[in-house]
LOBARO-59743 format. One record per residue: z negated, x, y of N, C-alpha, C in turn; residue in three letters. Coordinates in nm, 2 decimals, decimal comma. Each point is the difference from the previous one (the first is absolute). Layout:
REM LOBARO-59743
<pt n_w="Z" n_u="X" n_v="Y" ca_w="Z" ca_u="X" ca_v="Y" c_w="Z" c_u="X" c_v="Y" aa="Ala"/>
...
REM end
This chain:
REM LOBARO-59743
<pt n_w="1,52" n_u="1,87" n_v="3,84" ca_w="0,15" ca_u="0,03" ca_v="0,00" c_w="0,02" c_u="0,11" c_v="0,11" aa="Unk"/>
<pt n_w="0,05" n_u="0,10" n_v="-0,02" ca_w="0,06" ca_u="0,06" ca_v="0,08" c_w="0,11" c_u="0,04" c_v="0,01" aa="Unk"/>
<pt n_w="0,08" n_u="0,08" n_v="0,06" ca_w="0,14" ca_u="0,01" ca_v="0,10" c_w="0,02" c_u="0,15" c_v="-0,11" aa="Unk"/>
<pt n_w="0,15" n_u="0,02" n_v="-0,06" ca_w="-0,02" ca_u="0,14" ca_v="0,00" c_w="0,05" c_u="0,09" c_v="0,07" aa="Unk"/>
<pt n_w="-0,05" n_u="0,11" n_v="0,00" ca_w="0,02" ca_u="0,12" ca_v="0,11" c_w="0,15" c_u="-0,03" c_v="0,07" aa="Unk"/>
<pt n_w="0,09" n_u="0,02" n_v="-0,11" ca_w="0,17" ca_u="0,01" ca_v="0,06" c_w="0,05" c_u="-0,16" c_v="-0,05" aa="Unk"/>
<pt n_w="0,08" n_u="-0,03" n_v="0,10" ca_w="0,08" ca_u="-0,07" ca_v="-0,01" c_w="0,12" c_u="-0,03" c_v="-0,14" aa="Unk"/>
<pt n_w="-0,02" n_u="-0,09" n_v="-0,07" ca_w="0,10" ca_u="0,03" ca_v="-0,16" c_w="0,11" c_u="0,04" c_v="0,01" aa="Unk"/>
<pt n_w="0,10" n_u="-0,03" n_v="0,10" ca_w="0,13" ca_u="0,06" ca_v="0,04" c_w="-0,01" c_u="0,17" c_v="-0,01" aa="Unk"/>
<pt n_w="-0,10" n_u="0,05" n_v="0,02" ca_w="-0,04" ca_u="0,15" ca_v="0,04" c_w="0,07" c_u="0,08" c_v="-0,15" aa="Unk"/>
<pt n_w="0,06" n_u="0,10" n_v="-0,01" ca_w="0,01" ca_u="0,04" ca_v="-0,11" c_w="-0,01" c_u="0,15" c_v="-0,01" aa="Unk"/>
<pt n_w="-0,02" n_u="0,03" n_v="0,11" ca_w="0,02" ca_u="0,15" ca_v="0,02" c_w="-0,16" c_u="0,08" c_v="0,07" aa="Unk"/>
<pt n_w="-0,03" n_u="0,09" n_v="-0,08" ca_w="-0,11" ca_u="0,00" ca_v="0,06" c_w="-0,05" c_u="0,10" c_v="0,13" aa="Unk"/>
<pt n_w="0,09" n_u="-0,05" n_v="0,13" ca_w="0,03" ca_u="0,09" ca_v="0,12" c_w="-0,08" c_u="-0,06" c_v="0,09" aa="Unk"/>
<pt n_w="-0,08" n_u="0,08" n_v="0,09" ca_w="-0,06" ca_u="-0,04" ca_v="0,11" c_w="0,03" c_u="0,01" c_v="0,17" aa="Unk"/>
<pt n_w="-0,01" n_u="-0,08" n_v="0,08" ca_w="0,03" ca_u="0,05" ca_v="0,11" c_w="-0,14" c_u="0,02" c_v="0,04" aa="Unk"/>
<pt n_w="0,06" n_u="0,12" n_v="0,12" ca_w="-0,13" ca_u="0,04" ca_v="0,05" c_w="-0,01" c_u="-0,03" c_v="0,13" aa="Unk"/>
<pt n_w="-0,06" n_u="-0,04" n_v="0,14" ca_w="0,03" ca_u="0,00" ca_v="0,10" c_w="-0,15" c_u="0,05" c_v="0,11" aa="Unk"/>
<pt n_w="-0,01" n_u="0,05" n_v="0,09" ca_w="-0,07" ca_u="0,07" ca_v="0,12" c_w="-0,03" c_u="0,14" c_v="-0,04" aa="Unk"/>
<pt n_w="0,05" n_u="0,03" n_v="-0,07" ca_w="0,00" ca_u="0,17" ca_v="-0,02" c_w="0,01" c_u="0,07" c_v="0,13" aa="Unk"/>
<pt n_w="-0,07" n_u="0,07" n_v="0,00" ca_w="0,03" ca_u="0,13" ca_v="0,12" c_w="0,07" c_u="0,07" c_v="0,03" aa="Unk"/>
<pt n_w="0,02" n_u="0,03" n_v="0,15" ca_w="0,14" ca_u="0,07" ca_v="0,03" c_w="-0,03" c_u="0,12" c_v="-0,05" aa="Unk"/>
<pt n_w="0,15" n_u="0,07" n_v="-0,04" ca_w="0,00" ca_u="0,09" ca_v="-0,11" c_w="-0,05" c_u="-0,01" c_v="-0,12" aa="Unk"/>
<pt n_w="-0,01" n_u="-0,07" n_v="-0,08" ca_w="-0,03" ca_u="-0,04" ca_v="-0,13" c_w="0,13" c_u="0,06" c_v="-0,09" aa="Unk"/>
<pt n_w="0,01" n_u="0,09" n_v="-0,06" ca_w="0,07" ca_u="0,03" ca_v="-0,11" c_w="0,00" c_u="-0,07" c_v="-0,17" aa="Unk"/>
<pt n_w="0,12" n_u="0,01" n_v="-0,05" ca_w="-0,02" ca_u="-0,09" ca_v="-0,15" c_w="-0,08" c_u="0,12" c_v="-0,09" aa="Unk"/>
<pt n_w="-0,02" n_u="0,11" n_v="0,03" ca_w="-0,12" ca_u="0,13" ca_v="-0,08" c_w="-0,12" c_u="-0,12" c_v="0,05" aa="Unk"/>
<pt n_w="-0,03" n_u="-0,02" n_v="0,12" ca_w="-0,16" ca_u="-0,05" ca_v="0,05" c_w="-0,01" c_u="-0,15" c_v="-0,08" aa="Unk"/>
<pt n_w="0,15" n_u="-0,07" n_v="-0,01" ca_w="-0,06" ca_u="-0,11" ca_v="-0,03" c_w="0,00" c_u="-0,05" c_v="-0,17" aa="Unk"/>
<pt n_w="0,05" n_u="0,12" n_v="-0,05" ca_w="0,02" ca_u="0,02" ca_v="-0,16" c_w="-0,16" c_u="0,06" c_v="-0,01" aa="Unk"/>
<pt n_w="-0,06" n_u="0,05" n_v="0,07" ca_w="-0,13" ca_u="0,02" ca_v="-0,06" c_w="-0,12" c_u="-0,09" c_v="0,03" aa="Unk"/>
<pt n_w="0,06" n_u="-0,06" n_v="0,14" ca_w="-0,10" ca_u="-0,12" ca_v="0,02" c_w="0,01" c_u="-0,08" c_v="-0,11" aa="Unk"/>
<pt n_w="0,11" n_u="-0,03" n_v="-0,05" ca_w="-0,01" ca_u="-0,13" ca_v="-0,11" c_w="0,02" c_u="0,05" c_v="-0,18" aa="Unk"/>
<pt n_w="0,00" n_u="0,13" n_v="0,00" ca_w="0,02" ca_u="0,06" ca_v="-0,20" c_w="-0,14" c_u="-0,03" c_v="-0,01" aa="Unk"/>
<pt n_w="-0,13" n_u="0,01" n_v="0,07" ca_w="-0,12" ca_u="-0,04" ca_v="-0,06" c_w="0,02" c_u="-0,17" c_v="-0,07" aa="Unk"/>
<pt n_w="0,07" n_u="-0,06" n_v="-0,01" ca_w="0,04" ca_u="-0,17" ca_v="-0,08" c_w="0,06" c_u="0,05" c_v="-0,07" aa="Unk"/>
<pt n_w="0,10" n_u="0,08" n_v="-0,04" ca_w="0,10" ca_u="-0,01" ca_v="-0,11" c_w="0,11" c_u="0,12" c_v="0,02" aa="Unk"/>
<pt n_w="0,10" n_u="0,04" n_v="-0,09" ca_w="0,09" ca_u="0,03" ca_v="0,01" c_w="0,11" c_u="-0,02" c_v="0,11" aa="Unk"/>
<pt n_w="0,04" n_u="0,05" n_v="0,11" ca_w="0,07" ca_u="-0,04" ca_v="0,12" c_w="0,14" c_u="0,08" c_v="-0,08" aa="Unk"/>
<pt n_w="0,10" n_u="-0,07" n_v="-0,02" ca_w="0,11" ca_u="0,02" ca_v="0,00" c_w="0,14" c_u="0,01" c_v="0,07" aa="Unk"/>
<pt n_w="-0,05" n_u="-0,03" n_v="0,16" ca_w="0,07" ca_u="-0,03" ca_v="0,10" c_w="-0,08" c_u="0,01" c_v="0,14" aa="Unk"/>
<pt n_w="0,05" n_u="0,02" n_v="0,08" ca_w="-0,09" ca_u="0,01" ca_v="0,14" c_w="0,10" c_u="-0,02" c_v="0,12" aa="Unk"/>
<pt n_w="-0,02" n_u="-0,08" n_v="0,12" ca_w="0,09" ca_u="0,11" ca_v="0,08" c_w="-0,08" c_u="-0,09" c_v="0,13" aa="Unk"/>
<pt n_w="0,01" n_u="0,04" n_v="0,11" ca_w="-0,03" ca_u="0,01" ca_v="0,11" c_w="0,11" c_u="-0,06" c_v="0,13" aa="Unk"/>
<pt n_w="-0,03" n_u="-0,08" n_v="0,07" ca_w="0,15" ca_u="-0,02" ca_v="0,06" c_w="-0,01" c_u="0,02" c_v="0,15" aa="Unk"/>
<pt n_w="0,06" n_u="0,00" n_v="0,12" ca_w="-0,03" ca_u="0,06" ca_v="0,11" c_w="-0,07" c_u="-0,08" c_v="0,06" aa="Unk"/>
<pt n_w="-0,04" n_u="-0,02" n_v="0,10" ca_w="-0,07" ca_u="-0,08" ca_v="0,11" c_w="0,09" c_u="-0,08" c_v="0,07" aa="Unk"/>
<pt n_w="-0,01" n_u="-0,11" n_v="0,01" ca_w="0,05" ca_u="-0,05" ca_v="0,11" c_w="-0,03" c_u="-0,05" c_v="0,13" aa="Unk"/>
<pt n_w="-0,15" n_u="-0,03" n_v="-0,04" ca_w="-0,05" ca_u="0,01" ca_v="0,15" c_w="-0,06" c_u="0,03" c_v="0,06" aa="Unk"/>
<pt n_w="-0,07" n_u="-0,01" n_v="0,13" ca_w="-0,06" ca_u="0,06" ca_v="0,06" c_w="-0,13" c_u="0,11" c_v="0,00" aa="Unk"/>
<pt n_w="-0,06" n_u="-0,04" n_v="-0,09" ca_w="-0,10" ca_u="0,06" ca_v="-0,03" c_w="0,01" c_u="0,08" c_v="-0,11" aa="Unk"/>
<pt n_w="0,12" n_u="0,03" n_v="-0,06" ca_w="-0,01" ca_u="0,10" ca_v="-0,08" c_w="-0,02" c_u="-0,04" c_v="-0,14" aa="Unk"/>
<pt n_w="-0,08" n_u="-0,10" n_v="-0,02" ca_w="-0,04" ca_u="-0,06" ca_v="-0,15" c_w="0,13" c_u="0,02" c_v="-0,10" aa="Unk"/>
<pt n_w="0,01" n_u="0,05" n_v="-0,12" ca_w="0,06" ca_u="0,00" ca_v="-0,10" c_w="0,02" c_u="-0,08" c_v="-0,11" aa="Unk"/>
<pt n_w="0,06" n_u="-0,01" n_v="-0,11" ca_w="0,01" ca_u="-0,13" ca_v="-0,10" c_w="0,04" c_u="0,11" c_v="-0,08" aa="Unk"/>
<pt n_w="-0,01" n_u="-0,04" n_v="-0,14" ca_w="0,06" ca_u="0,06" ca_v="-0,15" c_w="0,00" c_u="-0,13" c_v="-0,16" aa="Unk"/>
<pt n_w="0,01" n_u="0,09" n_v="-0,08" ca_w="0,05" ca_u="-0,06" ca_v="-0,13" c_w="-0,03" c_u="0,07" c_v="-0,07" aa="Unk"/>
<pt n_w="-0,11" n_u="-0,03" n_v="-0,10" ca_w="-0,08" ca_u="0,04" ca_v="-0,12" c_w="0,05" c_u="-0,06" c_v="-0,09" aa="Unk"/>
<pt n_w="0,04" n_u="0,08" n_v="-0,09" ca_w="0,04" ca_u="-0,09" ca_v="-0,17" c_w="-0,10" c_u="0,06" c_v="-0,10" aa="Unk"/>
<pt n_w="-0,01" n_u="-0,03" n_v="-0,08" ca_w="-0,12" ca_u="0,03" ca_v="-0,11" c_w="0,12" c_u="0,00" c_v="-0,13" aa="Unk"/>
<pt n_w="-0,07" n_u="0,04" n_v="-0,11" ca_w="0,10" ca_u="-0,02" ca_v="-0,13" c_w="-0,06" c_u="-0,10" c_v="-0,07" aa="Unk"/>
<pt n_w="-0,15" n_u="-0,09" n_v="0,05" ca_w="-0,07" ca_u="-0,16" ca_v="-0,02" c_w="0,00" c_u="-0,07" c_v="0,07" aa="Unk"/>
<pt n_w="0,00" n_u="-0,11" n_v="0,02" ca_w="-0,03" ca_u="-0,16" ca_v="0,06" c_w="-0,18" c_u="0,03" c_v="0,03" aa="Unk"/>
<pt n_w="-0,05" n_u="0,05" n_v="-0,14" ca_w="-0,18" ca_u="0,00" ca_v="-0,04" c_w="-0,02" c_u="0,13" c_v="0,16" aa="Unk"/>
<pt n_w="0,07" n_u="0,07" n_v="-0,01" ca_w="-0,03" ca_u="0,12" ca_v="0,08" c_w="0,03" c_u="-0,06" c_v="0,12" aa="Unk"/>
<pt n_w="0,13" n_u="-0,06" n_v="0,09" ca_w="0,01" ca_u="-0,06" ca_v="0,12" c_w="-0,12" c_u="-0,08" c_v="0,04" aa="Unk"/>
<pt n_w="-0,05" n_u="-0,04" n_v="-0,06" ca_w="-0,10" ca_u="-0,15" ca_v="-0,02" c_w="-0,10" c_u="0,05" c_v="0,06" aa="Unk"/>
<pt n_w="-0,03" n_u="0,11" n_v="-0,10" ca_w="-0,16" ca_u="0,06" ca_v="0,03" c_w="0,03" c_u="0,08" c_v="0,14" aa="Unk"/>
<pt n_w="0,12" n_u="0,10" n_v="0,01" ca_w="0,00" ca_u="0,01" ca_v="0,12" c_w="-0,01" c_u="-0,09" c_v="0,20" aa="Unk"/>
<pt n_w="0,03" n_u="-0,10" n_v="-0,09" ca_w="-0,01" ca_u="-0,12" ca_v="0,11" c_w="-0,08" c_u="-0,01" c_v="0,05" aa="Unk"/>
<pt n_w="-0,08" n_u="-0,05" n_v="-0,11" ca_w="-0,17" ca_u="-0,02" ca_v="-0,01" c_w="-0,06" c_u="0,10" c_v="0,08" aa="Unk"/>
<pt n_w="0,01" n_u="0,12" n_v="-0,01" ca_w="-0,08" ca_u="0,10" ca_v="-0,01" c_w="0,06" c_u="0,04" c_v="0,23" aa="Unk"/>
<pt n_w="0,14" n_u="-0,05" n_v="0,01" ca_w="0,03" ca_u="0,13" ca_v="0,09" c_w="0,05" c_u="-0,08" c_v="0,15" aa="Unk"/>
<pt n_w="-0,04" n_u="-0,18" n_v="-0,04" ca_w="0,06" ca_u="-0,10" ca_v="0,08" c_w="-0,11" c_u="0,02" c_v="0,09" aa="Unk"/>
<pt n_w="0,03" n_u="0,02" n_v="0,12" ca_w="-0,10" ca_u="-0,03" ca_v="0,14" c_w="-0,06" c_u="0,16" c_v="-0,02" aa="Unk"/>
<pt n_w="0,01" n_u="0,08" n_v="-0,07" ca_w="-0,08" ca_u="0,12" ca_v="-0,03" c_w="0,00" c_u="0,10" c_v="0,13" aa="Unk"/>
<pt n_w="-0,06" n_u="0,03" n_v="0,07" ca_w="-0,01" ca_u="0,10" ca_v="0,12" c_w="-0,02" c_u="0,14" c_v="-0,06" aa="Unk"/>
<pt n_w="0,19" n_u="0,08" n_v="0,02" ca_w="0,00" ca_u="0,14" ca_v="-0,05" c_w="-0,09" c_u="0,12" c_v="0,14" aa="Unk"/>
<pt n_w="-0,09" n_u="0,11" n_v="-0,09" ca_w="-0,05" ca_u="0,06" ca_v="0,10" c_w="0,11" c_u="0,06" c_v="0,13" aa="Unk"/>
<pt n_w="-0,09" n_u="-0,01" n_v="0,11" ca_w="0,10" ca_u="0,09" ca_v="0,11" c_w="0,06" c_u="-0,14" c_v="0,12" aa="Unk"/>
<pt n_w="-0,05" n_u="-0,15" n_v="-0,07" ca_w="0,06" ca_u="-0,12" ca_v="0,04" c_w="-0,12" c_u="-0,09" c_v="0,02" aa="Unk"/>
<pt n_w="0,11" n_u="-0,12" n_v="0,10" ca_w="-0,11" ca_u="-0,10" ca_v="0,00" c_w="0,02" c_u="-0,12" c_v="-0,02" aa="Unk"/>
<pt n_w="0,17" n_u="-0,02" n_v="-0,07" ca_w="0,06" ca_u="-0,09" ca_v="0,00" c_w="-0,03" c_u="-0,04" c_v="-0,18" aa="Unk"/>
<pt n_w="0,00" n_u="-0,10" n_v="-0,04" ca_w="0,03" ca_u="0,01" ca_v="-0,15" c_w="0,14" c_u="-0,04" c_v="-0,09" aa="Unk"/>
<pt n_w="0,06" n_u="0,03" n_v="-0,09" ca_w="0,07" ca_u="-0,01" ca_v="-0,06" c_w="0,06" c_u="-0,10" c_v="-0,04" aa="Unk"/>
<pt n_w="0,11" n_u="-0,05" n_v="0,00" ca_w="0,02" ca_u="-0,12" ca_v="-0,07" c_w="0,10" c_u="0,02" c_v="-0,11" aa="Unk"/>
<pt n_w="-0,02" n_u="-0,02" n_v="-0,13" ca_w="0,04" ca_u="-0,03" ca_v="-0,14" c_w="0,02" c_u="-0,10" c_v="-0,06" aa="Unk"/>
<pt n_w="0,14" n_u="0,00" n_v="-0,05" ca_w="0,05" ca_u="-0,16" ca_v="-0,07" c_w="0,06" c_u="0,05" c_v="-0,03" aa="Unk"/>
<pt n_w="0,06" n_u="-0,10" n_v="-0,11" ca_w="0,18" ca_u="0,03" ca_v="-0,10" c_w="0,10" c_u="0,00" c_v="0,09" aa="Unk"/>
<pt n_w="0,07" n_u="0,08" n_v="-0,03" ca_w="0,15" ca_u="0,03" ca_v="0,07" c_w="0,09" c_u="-0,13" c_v="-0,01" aa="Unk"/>
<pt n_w="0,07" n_u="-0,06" n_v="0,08" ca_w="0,08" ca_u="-0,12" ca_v="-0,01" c_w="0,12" c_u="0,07" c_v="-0,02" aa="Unk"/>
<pt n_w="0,07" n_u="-0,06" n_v="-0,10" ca_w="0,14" ca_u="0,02" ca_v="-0,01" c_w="0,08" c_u="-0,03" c_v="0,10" aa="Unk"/>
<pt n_w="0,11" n_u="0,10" n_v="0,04" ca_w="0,09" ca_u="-0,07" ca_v="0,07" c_w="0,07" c_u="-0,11" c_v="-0,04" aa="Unk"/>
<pt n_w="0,05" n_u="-0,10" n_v="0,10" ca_w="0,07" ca_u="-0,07" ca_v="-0,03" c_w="0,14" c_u="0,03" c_v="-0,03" aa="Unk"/>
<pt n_w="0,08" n_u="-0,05" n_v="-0,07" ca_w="0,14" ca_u="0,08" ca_v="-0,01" c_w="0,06" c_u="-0,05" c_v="0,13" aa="Unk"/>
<pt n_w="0,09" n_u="0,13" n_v="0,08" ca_w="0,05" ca_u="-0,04" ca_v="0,12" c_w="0,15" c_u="-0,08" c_v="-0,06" aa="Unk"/>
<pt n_w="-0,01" n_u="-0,13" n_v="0,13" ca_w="0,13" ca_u="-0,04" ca_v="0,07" c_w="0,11" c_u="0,05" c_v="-0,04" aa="Unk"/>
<pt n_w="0,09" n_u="-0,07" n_v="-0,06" ca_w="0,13" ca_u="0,03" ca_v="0,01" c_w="0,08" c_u="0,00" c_v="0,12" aa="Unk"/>
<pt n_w="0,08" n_u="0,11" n_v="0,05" ca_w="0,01" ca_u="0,00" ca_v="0,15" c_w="0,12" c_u="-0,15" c_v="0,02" aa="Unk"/>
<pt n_w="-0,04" n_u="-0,06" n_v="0,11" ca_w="0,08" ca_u="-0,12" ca_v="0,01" c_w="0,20" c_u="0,04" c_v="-0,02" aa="Unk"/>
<pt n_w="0,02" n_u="-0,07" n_v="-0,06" ca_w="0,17" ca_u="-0,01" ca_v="-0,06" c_w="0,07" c_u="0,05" c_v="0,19" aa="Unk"/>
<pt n_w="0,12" n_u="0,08" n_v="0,00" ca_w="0,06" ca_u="-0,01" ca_v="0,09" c_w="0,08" c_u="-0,13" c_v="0,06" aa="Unk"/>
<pt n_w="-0,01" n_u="-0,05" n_v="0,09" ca_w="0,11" ca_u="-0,14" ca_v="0,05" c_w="0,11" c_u="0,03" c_v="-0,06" aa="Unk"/>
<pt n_w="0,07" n_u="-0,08" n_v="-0,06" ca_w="0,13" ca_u="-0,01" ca_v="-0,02" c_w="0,08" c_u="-0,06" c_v="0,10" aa="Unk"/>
<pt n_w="0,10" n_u="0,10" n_v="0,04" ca_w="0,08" ca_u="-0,01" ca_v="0,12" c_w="0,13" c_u="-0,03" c_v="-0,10" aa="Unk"/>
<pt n_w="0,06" n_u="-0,13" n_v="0,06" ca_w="0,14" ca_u="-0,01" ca_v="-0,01" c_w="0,06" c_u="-0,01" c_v="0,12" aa="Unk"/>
<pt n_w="0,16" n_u="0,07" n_v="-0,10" ca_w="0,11" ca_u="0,05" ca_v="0,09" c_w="0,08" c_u="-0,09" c_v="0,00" aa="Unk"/>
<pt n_w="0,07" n_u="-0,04" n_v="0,08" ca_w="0,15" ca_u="-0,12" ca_v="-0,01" c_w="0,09" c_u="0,08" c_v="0,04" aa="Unk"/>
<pt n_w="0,07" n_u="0,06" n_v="-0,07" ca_w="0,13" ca_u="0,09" ca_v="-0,01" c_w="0,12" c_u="-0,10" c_v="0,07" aa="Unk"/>
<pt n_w="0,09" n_u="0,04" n_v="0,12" ca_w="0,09" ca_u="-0,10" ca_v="0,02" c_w="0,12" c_u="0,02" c_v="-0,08" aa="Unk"/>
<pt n_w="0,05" n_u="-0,09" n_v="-0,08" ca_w="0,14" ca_u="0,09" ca_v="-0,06" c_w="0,13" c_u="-0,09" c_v="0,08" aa="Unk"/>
<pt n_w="0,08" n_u="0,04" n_v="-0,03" ca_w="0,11" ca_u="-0,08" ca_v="0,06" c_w="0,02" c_u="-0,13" c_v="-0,09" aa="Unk"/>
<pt n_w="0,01" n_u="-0,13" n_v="0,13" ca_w="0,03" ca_u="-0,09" ca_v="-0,02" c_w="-0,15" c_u="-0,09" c_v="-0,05" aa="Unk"/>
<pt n_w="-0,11" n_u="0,10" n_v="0,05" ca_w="-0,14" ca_u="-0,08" ca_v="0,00" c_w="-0,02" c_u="-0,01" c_v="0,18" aa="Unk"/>
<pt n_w="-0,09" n_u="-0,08" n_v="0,07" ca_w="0,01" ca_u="-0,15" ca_v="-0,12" c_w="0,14" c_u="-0,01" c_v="0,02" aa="Unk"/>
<pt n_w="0,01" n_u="-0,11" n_v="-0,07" ca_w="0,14" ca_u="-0,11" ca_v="-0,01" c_w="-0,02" c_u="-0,09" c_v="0,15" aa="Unk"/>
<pt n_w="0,15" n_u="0,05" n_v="0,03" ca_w="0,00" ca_u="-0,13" ca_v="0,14" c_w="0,14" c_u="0,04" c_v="0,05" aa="Unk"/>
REM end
C-alpha cells in the first residue's frame, strides 16, 4: 500500500517552492521547473528573512506534471547552491474571517416626562 503523492483535497495542480536563492526571478524559476511539464503560472515572492531565501508558486496545466515535478525537484540542490529545494502542493488558503460585527451601542434618548416620577 502506498500513500499518494497529493493529498485528495488537492485539485489544482500548483506547487510551492521554498529555499530558492536570493534573487531568483519567475524567468529562473519557469525554467528550473518547464523540464516536468507545461508551467502555466510562476511567480516568486520577496524574502522575508534574513538570509535572503525566497519562496514561489509553480502551476502546471497537469496534476501528472506537478507530481513528476515533485518527484524529480523535492530536496533537489540548484547549481550555484548548497541548500536544497523543497517541493509540495500549494495549500489553499483558508477563506479569511469575517471581520468581527461592530458593538452595538445603544442610546437612551431623554424625552420629556421620561422617566416618570
Amino acid at each position: 500500500f502506498s500513500y499518494p503523492v497529493f493529498p485528495p483535497a488537492m485539485s489544482e495542480p500548483k506547487l510551492y517552492v521554498s529555499n530558492l536563492l536570493p534573487g531568483t526571478t519567475a524567468e529562473v524559476l519557469t525554467a528550473l521547473f518547464s523540464p516536468f511539464g507545461e508551467v502555466v503560472d510562476c511567480v516568486v515572492m520577496r524574502s522575508k528573512g534574513r538570509d535572503g531565501r525566497q519562496s514561489g508558486f509553480v502551476k502546471y496545466a497537469t496534476m501528472e506534471e506537478a507530481e513528476a515535478s515533485i518527484a524529480s525537484m523535492d530536496q533537489y540542490v540548484p547549481a550555484g547552491d548548497t541548500e536544497p529545494l523543497t517541493v509540495r502542493f500549494a495549500e489553499k488558503k483558508a477563506p479569511a474571517a469575517a471581520p468581527a460585527a461592530a458593538p452595538v451601542v445603544q442610546y437612551i434618548v431623554a424625552a420629556p416626562g421620561y422617566p416618570p416620577g
